[in-house]
N, C-alpha and C positions, 0 to 999 in steps of 0.2 A: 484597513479591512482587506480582506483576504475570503475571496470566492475557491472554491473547487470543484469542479466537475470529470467523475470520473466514465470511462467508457472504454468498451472494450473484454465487456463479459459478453458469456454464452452458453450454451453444453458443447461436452467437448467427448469423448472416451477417453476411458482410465490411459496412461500412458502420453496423451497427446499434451498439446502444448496450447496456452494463449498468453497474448501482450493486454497487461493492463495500461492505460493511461491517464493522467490526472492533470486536467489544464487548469492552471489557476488565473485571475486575473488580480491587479495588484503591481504595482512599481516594489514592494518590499519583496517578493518570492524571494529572492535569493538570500536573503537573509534567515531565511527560515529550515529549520531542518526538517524532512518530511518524513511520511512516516507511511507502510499499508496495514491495513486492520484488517480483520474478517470475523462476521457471528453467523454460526455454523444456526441453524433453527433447534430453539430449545436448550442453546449455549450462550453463554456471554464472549463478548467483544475480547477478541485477543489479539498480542500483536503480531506481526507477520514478520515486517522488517522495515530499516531506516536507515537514511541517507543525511549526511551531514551538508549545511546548508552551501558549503564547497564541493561539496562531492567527492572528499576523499578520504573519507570515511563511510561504511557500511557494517549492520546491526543485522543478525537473521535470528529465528526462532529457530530452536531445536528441529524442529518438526520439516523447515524448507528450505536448511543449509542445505548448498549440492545443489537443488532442484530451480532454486527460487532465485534471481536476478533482479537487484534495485537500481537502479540510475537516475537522473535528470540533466535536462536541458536549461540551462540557467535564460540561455536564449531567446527560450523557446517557452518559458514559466512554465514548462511539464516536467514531471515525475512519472515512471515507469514501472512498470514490474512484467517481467519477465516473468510463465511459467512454466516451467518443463517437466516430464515425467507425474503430468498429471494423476491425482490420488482421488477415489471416492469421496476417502475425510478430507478433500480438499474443499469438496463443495459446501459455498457460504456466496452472503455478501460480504464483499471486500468494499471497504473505506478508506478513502483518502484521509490525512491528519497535516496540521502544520502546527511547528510548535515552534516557537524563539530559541528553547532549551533544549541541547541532547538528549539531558536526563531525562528528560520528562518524555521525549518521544520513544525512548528506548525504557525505560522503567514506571513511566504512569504518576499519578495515577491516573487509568485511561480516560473519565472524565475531565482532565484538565488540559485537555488540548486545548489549543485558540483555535482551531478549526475545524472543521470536518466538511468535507464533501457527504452527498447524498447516497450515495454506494452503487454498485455494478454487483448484478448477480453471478456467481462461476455456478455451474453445473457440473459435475466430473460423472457419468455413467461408467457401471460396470462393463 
């Protein structure tokens, strides 16, 4: 079993910057590739971007190459996102994912994760 708890949303203005994070508990994390989500209100769940359960591999969406920043701490059983160059259409809940599978964190289908965290709201003001 695999807990995640993410933290680290806020409002922000367009242009600025926030750190998300996603502590898991679990002796398996590191075996797991992670993943961040976000559903915008009135959208469905899309993916953001993914981190292989090494970390050296990294997956982004069209939408937040350039801006967007994934890492984890094997350590530390956190996962990260980085966000810069904050956007309006940035604003969503963002969700944590853990999945066994690349494919599946990076291609879906988005109900088949083995995990999810509860989500952190971003805010991005004009």
């Amino acid at each position: 079993q695999v807990q995640l708890v993410e933290s680290g949303g806020g409002l922000v203005q367009a242009g600025g910057s926030l750190r998300l994070s996603c502590a898991a508990s679990g002796r398996t994390f590191s075996t797991y590739a992670m993943g961040w989500f976000r559903q915008a209100p009135g959208k469905e769940r899309e993916f953001v971007a993914a981190i292989r359960f090494s970390g050296t591999n990294t997956h982004y969406a069209n939408s937040v190459k350039g801006r967007f920043t994934i890492s984890r701490d094997n350590a530390k059983n956190s996962v990260y996102l980085q966000m810069n160059s904050l956007k309006p259409e940035d604003t969503a809940v963002y969700y944590c994912a853990a999945d066994l599978y690349w494919g599946v964190i990076t291609r879906g289908p988005i109900d088949a994760m083995d995990y999810w965290g509860k989500g952190t709201l971003v805010t991005v003001s004009a």
